[in-house]
C-alpha positions in Angstrom: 114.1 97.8 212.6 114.1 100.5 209.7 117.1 100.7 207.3 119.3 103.6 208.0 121.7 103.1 205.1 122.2 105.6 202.6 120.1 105.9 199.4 122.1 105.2 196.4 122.2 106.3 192.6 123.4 103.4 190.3 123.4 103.4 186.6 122.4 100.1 184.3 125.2 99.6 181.5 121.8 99.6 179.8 122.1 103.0 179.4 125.1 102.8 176.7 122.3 101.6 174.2 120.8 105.5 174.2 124.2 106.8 174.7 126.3 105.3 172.6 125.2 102.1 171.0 121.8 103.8 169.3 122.6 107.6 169.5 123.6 108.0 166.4 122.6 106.6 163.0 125.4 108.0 160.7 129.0 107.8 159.9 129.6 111.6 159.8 127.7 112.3 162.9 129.9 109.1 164.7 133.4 110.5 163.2 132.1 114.3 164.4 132.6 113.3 168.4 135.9 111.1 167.5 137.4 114.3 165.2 136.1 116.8 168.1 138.2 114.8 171.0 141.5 114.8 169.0 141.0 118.5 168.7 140.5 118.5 172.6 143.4 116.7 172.6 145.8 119.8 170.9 146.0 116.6 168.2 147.4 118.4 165.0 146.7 115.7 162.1 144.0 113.0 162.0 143.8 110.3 159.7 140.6 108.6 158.7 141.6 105.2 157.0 138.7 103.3 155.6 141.0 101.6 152.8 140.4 98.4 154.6 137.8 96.2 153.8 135.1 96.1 157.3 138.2 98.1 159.4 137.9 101.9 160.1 140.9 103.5 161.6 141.2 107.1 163.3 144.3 108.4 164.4 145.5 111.8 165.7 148.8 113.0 167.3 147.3 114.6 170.4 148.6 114.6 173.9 147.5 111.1 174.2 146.4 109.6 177.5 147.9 107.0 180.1 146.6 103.6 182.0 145.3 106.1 184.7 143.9 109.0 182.7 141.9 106.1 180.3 140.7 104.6 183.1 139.2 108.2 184.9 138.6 109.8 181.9 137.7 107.2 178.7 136.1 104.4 180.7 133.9 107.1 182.7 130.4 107.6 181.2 129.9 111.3 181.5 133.0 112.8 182.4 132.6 116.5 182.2 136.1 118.0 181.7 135.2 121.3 181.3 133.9 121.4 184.9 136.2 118.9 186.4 139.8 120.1 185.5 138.7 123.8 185.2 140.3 123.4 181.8 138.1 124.8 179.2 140.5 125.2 176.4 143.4 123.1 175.5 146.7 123.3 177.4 149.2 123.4 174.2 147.5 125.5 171.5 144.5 127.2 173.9 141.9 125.7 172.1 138.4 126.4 173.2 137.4 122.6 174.3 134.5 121.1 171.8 133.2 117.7 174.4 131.5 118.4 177.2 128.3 115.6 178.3 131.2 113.1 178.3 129.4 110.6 176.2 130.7 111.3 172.4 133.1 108.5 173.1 130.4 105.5 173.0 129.5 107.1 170.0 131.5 104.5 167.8 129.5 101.7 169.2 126.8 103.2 166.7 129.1 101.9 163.7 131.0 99.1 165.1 130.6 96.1 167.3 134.4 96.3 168.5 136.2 98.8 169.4 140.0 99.4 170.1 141.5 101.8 171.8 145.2 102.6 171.6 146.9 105.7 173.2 150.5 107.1 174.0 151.2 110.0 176.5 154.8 111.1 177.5 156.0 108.1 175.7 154.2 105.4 177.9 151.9 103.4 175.7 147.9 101.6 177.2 145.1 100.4 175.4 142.2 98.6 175.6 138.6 96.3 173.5 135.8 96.6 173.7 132.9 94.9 172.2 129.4 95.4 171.5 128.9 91.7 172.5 130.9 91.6 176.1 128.8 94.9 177.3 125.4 93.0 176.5 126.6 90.6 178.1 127.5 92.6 181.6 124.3 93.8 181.2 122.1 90.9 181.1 124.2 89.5 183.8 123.9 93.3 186.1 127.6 93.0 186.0 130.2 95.7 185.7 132.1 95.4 182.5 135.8 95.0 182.0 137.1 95.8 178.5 139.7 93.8 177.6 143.4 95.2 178.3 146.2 95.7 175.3 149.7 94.8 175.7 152.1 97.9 175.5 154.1 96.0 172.0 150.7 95.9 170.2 150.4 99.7 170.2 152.6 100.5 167.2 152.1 104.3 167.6 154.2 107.2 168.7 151.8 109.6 170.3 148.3 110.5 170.4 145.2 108.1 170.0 144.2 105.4 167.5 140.8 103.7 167.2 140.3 100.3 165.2 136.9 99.8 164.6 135.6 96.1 163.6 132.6 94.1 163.1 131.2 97.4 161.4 127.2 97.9 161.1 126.8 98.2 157.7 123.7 99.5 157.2 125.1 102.8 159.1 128.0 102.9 157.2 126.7 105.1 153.7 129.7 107.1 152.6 128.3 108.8 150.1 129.8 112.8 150.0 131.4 111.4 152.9 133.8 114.1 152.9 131.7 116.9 152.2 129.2 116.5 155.1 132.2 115.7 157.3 133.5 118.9 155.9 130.1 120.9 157.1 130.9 120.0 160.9 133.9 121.8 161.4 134.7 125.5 160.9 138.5 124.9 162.3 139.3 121.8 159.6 142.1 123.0 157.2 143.0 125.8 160.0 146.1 126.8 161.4 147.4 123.5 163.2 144.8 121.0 162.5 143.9 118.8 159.7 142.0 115.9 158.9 142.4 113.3 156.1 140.4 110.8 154.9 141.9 108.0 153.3 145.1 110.1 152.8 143.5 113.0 151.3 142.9 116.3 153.5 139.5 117.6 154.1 139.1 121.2 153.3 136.5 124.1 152.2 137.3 122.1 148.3 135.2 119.2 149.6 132.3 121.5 150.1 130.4 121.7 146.4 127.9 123.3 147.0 130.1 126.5 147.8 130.9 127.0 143.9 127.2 126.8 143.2 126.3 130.4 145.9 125.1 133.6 143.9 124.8 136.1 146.1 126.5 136.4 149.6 126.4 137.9 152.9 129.3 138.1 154.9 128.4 138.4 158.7 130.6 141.4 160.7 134.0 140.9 159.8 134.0 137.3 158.7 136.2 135.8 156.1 134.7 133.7 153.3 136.3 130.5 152.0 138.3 131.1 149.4 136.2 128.8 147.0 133.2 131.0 147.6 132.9 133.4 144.0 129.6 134.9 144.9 128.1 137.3 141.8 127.3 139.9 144.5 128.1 140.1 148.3 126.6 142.3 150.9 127.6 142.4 154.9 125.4 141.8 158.1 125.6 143.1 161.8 127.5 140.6 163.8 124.8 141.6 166.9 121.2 142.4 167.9 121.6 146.2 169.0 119.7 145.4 172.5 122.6 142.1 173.1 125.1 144.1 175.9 126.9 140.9 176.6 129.9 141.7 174.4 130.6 137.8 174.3 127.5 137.6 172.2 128.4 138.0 168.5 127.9 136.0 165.3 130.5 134.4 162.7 130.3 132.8 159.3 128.0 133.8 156.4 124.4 133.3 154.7 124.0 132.5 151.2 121.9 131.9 148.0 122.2 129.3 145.3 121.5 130.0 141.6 119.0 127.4 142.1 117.3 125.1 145.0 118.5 122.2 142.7 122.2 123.2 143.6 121.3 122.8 147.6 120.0 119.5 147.0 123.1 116.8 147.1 122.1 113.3 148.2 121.7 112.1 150.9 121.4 115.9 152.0 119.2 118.9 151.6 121.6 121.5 152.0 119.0 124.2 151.4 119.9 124.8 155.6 121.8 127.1 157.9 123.8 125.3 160.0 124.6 126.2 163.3 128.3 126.3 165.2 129.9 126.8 168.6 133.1 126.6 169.6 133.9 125.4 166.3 132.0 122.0 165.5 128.4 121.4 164.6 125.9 122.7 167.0 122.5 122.3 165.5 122.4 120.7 161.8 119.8 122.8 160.6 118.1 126.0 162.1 116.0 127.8 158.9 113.1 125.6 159.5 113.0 127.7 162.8 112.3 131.3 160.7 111.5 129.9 157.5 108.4 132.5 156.6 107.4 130.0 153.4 108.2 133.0 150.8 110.0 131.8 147.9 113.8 133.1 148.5 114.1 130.5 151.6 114.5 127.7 148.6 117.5 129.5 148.0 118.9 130.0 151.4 122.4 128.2 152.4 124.7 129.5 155.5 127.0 128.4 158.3 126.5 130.4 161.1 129.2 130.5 164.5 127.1 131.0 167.7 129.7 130.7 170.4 127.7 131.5 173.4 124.9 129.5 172.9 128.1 126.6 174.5 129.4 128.8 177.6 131.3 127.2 180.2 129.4 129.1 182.9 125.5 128.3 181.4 123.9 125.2 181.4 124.1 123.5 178.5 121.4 123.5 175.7 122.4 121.1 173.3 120.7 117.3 172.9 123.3 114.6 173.2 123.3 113.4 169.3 123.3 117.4 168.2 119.9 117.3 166.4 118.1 119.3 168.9 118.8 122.0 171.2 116.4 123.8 174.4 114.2 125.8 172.5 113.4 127.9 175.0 116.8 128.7 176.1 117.0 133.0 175.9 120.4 132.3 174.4 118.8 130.3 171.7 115.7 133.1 171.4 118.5 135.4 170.9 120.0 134.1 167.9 116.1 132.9 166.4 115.7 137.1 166.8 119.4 137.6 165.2 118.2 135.6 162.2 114.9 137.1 161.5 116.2 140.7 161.4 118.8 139.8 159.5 116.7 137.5 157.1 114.8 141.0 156.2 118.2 142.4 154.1 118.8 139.2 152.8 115.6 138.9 150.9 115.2 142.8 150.1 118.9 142.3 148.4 118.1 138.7 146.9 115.1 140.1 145.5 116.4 142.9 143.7 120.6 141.5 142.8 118.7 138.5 140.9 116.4 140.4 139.0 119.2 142.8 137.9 121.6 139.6 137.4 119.2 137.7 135.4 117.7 140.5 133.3 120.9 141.5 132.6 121.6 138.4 131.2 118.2 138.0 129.5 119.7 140.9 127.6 122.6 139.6 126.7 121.0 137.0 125.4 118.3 138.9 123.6 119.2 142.5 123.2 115.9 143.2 121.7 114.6 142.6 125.0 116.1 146.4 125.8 114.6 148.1 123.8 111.3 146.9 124.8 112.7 148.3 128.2 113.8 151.5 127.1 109.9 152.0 125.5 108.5 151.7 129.0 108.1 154.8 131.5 106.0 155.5 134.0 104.2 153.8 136.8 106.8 151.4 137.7 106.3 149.4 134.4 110.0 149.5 133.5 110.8 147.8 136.9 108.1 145.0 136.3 109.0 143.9 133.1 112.5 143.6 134.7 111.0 141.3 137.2 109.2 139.5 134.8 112.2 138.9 132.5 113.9 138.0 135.3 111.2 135.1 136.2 111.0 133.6 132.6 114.9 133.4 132.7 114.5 130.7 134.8 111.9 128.7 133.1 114.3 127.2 130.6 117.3 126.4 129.5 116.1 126.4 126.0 116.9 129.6 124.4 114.3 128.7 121.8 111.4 127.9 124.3 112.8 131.2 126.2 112.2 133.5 123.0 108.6 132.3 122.6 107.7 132.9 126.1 109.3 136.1 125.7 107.2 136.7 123.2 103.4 136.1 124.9 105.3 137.8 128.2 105.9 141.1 126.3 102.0 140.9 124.4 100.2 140.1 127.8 102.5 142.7 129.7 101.2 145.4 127.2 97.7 144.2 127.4 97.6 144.4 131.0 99.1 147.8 131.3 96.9 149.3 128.6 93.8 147.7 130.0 95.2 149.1 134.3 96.1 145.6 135.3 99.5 146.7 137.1 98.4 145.9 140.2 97.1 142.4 139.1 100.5 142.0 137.5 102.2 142.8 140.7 100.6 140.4 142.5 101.5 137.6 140.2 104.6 138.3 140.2 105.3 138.0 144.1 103.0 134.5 144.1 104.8 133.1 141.2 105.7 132.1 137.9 102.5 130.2 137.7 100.0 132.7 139.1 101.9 135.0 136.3 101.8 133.1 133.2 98.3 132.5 133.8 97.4 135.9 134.2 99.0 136.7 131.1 97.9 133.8 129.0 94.2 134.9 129.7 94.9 138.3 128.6 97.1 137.6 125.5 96.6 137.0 121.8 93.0 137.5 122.0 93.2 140.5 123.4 96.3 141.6 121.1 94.5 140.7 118.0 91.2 142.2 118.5 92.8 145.5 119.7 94.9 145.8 116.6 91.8 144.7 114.5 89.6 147.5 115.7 92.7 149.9 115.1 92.6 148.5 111.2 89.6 148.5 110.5 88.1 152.1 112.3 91.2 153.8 110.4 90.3 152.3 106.8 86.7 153.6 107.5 87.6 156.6 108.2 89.6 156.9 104.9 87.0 155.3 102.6 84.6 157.5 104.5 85.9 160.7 103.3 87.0 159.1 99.9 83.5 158.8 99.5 82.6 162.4 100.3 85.5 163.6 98.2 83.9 162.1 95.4 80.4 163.0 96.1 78.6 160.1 97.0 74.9 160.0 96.3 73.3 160.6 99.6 72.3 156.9 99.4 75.6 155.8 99.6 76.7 157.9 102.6 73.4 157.2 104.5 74.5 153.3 104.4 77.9 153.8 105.1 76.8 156.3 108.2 74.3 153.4 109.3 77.0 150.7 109.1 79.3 152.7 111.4 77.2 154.9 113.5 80.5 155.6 115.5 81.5 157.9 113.0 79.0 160.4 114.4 80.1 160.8 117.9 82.9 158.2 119.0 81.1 158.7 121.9 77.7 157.1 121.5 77.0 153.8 121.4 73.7 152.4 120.3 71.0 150.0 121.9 70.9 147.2 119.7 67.7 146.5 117.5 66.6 150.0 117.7 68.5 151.3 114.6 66.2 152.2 111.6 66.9 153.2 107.9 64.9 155.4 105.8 61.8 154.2 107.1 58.7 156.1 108.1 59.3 157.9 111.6 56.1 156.3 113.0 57.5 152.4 111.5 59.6 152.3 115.0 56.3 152.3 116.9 54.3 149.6 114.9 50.1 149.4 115.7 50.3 153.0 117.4 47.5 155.2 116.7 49.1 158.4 117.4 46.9 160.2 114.6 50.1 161.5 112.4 48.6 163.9 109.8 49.6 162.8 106.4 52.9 164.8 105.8 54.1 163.4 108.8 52.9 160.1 107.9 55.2 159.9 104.6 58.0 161.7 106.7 60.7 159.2 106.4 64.0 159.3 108.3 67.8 158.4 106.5 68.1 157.2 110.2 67.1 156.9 113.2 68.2 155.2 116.7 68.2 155.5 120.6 71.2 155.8 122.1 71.8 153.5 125.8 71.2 156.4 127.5 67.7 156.3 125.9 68.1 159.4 123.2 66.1 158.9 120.2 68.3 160.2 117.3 67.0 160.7 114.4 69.8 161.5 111.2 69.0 163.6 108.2 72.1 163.4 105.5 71.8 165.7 102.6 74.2 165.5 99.7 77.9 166.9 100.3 77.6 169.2 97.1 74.5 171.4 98.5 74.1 174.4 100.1 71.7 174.9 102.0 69.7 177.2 105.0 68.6 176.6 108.3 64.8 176.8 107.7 65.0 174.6 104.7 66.1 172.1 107.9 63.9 173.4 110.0 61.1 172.9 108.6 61.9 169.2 107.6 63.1 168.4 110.9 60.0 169.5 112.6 58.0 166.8 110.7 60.3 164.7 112.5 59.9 166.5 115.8 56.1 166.5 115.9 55.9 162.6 114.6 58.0 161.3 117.6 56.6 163.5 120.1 52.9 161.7 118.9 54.1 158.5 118.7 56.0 159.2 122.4 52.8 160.3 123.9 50.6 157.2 122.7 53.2 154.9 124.1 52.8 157.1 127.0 57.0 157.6 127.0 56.3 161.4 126.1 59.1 162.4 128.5 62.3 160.5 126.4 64.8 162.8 125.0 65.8 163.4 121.2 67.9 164.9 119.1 67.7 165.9 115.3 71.1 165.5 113.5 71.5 167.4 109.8 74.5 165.9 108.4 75.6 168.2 105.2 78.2 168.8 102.8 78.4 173.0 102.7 78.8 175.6 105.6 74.6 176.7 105.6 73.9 180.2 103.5 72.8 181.8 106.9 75.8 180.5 108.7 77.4 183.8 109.8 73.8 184.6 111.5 74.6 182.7 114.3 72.1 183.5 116.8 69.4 182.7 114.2 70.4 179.6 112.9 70.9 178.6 116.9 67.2 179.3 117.8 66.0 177.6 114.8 67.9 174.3 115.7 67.1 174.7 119.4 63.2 175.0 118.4 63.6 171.6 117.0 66.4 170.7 119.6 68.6 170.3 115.8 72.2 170.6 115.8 74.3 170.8 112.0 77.5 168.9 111.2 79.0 168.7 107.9 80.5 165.8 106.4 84.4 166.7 107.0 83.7 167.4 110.6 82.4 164.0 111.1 85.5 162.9 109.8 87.9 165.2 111.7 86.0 164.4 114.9 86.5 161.0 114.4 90.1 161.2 113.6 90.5 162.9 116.7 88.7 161.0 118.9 90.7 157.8 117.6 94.2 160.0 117.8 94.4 157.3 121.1 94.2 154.8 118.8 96.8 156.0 116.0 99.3 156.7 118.7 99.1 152.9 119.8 98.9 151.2 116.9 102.4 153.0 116.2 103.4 151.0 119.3 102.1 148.3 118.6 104.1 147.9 115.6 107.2 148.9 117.3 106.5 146.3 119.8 106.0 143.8 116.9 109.2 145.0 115.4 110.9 143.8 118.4 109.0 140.8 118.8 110.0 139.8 115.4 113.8 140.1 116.4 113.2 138.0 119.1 
C-alpha cells in the first residue's frame, strides 16, 4: 500500500554549526549582530563589559522581551521580523530595523561555549542557558534541544536584554583596536538616542584613527562629515547615477585619501577600503577591490559609503549571512559598482592635482629656492612637471638632507631631458612612478650636465684665444694649427669624417701610390689643409696671413693648382664625380673687392669662396649664441642648486 502522508521539511540542529557556532571568526563581527538587535530593540545604551576575566557582558535598555516572545522569536532559527510582524522599523523611535535572516543571534556561539540570556519586558522578567555542549549533544542524539530556564530573582535587571557569555573561545577573542573596528560598523553609534560603551567608555567617531590621518575629502550629496575629520582639501560628489529614477536610490557618507597608505594600515586591519552600509550597520566590509583599476591613488583610498536600498524590505535580500559577501549580480549591487566608478573618475582627477599643489607647496616652504627654479620654467607644460616632480620626491624622505640632494640630480636631469626633447619621456615616468622616474633621470644626469657645460667652456675660450691670436698677427703657421685643431671654427656646421684630415701636405699625399700624372707645380702644390666633410666634400683650406692684402687672381691662380690636382687624383681613383670646395681664409677685405661680379666668377671657376679671419670668428660666435644663452642658465640653475 503506498504512503499517502505528507512530505516533510525538518532541519538538523546541525545546522547551528554554519549558523551560529562557525559563522563568524571575530569578536567585532559577533558583537555587530548583538549591538544591531538592541538597536532593533529602540535600546538606547549598551554596555560592553569585558572587565571580567573569561566573562563578556552585553546589556541594552531596549523593549526587552517576555517567556512567550523568547520562545517565538529568540529560540526560532530564522525568524524573519521584517516580514512576519510587518514591522520594518522600530515601534518607539521608528528606527529602520537592521536583522533580518534571523540568525545573528547564534552568532555568540562563535565566541562562547555558554550563553545566558536575560530579558525584561513590561516589568515581567525570563531568561534562559544555553551551551555549546548541551546542543552537540541534542545533535548527536537527533533530539530537540531545551536550553535551560532562569528563575525570575536571578535576572537582576530593569529592562531590556543582557547576555553573559562564558567558557569564551579564546583564540577568537583578539581585542586589538577593539573599539575602532567596532566603531567602523555602525553609522548611527554616538547618534541621537543610541550609544554604546565598551568597558564604560562610549564608542564614538574619536575611536576611529585613521580619520585624523585623511588629506583630501569628498563629501557625497549633502552628507555631514565627523567632526574629527580635518581634511587639507574637500570636494563634493553626486549622491545619484543620472539614469537611477527610483528616488529611494541615493548614496550617504564620504570617500577619502590618506597622506600615506601607511596611515590605512592599522593591525589587524587594512583600512585602505570602502566600506559599505545599509540601514545603518555594516553591509559589505570592503567594496574597492570591486573597481580597484590598479593606478596608484587606490593605495590612498578610505570611505564609508551608506547604500540603503541595496536592504529593501520589498527585494530579496542580497547579503551573505556573516556580511563578507553579497549577490554580485544583484542590479542593485551593479548600480552602486557603476555609482562608484563614475565617481572614482573626480576623485583621482582632484587627488592628483590637490597633492601635487599641497606637497610642492610645501617642498617650497621648505626650500624656497625650489621657486625660483619654478619661476625660470615656461613653456610646454614644463612648469607643471617639475611641480609633479617636486611633488613625488617630497615623499621619498623624511630626511630634509637626503631630500635636498635628490632635489638636486631632479632639477640637473629635469633640465637635461627638456633641452635634449625628453618631455614626453618625462611624462611617462612620472605617471608609472617614482622609480621609472629617478631612473630616467639618473641615466641622463651628471654626465650629461658636465659634458654640456664642458663643450660650452671650452668652444667659448677658443673662440677668444682664436681672435687673440689674429689680433696679434699670428704667423700663418700658427693659425693653420689652431684652424686644424678646431675645424668647427669654419662652419659650426660641418663636421668632418675622421682620418681624412690633412695638414700642409702635398694635395696628391691623400691618395698615396696614384699615378694620376700631376705636372710638377702641382706636384709641390701643398695644402695648409685639407679634409672631406660626411657628406663627402673634399675641402681643401688655404690661410694667408691676417696682415695681407691681397686680389682674387693672386687666389685664383693658387687655388687652381689645387683644383686641377684633385680632379687628377679623383679621376685615377675613378671618384671623378665627388664634390669640393676651395676655402681662402684671409686677414684684409681683397684689393678688387668692390668688383663683385668679377671676383664672384673667379671663385666660381675654381668653385672658391673667401672668408676673412674676423668673420670666422663672428660666425662662430653666432652660431654658438645657443650656447652662450644656456650656459647663462646653467649657472643660474647652479646658483640655485647651490642654495639648496
Amino acid at each position: 500500500m503506498e504512503d499517502t502522508e505528507p512530505f516533510e521539511l525538518s532541519i538538523d540542529l546541525n545546522v547551528l554549526d554554519h549558523l551560529g557556532i562557525n559563522l563568524y571568526s571575530n569578536l567585532p563581527a559577533v558583537l555587530t549582530e548583538v549591538v544591531a538587535n538592541a538597536w532593533d530593540a529602540d535600546a538606547e545604551t549598551v554596555t560592553i563589559d569585558m572587565s571580567t576575566e573569561g566573562v563578556i557582558v552585553i546589556t541594552d535598555d531596549g523593549h526587552g522581551m517576555t517567556r512567550s516572545q523568547i520562545q517565538g522569536r529568540y529560540l526560532r532559527v530564522g525568524y524573519r521580523r521584517r516580514l512576519e510582524e510587518g514591522a520594518a522599523r522600530s515601534p518607539k523611535f521608528d528606527r529602520p530595523v537592521m536583522g533580518r535572516k534571523g540568525v545573528g543571534k547564534l552568532a555568540v556561539f562563535s565566541i562562547a561555549r555558554s550563553v545566558e540570556m536575560h530579558s525584561v519586558s513590561g516589568g515581567v522578567k525570563a531568561g534562559l542557558k544555553m551551551t555549546e555542549e548541551g546542543i552537540r549533544a541534542a545533535m548527536a542524539a537527533k533530539e530537540k534541544y531545551h536550553p535551560e530556564s532562569v528563575p525570575p530573582d536571578a535576572i537582576d535587571i530593569e529592562a531590556g536584554t543582557r547576555l553573559i557569555l562564558r567558557d569564551l573561545k579564546r583564540e577568537r577573542l583578539r581585542r586589538d583596536d577593539l573599539r575602532a573596528r567596532l566603531a567602523r560598523r555602525f553609522s548611527v553609534i554616538g547618534g541621537r538616542n543610541f550609544s554604546v560603551l565598551v568597558d564604560g567608555r562610549p564608542l564614538g567617531e574619536g575611536d576611529r584613527k585613521e580619520l585624523s590621518a585623511l588629506q583630501f575629502v569628498w563629501q557625497i550629496g549633502e552628507t555631514s562629515l565627523p567632526s574629527s575629520i580635518e581634511p587639507v582639501r574637500s570636494g563634493v560628489l553626486e549622491d545619484r547615477l543620472s539614469g537611477w529614477t527610483d528616488p529611494q536610490w541615493c548614496v550617504k557618507g564620504w570617500i577619502a585619501t590618506a597622506y600615506e597608505p601607511k596611515n590605512l594600515k592599522q593591525p589587524p586591519d587594512n583600512l585602505n577600503a570602502i566600506v559599505v552600509l545599509a540601514r545603518g550597520r555594516l553591509f559589505q566590509e570592503n567594496v574597492l577591490d570591486k573597481i580597484n583599476d590598479g593606478r596608484m591613488y587606490t593605495k590612498y583610498l578610505t570611505g564609508y559609503i551608506e547604500a540603503d536600498f541595496l536592504d529593501e524590505d520589498e527585494l530579496a535580500d542580497i547579503a551573505t549571512s556573516d556580511r563578507q559577501r553579497v549577490i554580485e549580480d544583484d542590479p542593485r549591487y551593479q548600480a552602486l559598482l557603476a555609482y562608484l566608478a563614475y565617481v572614482s573618475r573626480t576623485v583621482v582627477s582632484n587627488w592628483d592635482a590637490w597633492r601635487v599643489e599641497e606637497d610642492h607647496s610645501q617642498a617650497i616652504a621648505d626650500n624656497p629656492a625650489l621657486a625660483k627654479w619654478l619661476d625660470r620654467l615656461k613653456g610646454a607644460g614644463y612648469k607643471k612637471q617639475a611641480e609633479r616632480l617636486i611633488s613625488r620626491i617630497h615623499k621619498l624622505s623624511d630626511d630634509q638632507d637626503e631630500k635636498r640632494i635628490l632635489y638636486r640630480h631632479a632639477m640637473l636631469g629635469f633640465e637635461r631631458l627638456r633641452l635634449t626633447g625628453g618631455a614626453n619621456e618625462l611624462e611617462q615616468a612620472l605617471e608609472s612612478g617614482i622609480d621609472v622616474l629617478m631612473k630616467l633621470l639618473a641615466d641622463r644626469d651628471v654626465l650629461e650636465a658636465c659634458l654640456y657645460r664642458d663643450i660650452v667652456q671650452n668652444r667659448l675660450e677658443v673662440i677668444r684665444s682664436f681672435e687673440t691670436h689674429v689680433g696679434e698677427d699670428e704667423r700663418e703657421r700658427v693659425l693653420q694649427k689652431y684652424l686644424f685643431e678646431h675645424l668647427w671654427l669654419l662652419d659650426p656646421a660641418w663636421d668632418r669624417t675622421p682620418g681624412s684630415e690633412i695638414i700642409e701636405k702635398p694635395v696628391h699625399a691623400e691618395f698615396k701610390n696614384v699615378d694620376a700624372e700631376l705636372d710638377p707645380d702641382e706636384l709641390r702644390g701643398r695644402v695648409d689643409i685639407k679634409y672631406r666633410n660626411t657628406t663627402g666634400r673634399h675641402v681643401i683650406v688655404e690661410l694667408k696671413r691676417a696682415n695681407r692684402v691681397l686680389g682674387v687672381e693672386e687666389l685664383v691662380k693658387q687655388g687652381r693648382k689645387y683644383q686641377k690636382a684633385l680632379q687628377k687624383c679623383l679621376k685615377a681613383l675613378q671618384r671623378e664625380g665627388e664634390p669640393y670646395e676651395v676655402i681662402f681664409v684671409v686677414g684684409k677685405p681683397l684689393r678688387d673687392a668692390d668688383e663683385h661680379e668679377f671676383v664672384k666668377n673667379q671663385l666660381d671657376s675654381i668653385r672658391g669662396r673667401v672668408l676673412t679671419y674676423q668673420q670666422l670668428i663672428e660666425r662662430a660666435l653666432t652660431a654658438y649664441a645657443g650656447y652662450l644663452d644656456k650656459t647663462k642658465d646653467l649657472d643660474q640653475i647652479q646658483e640655485i642648486i647651490d642654495q639648496l
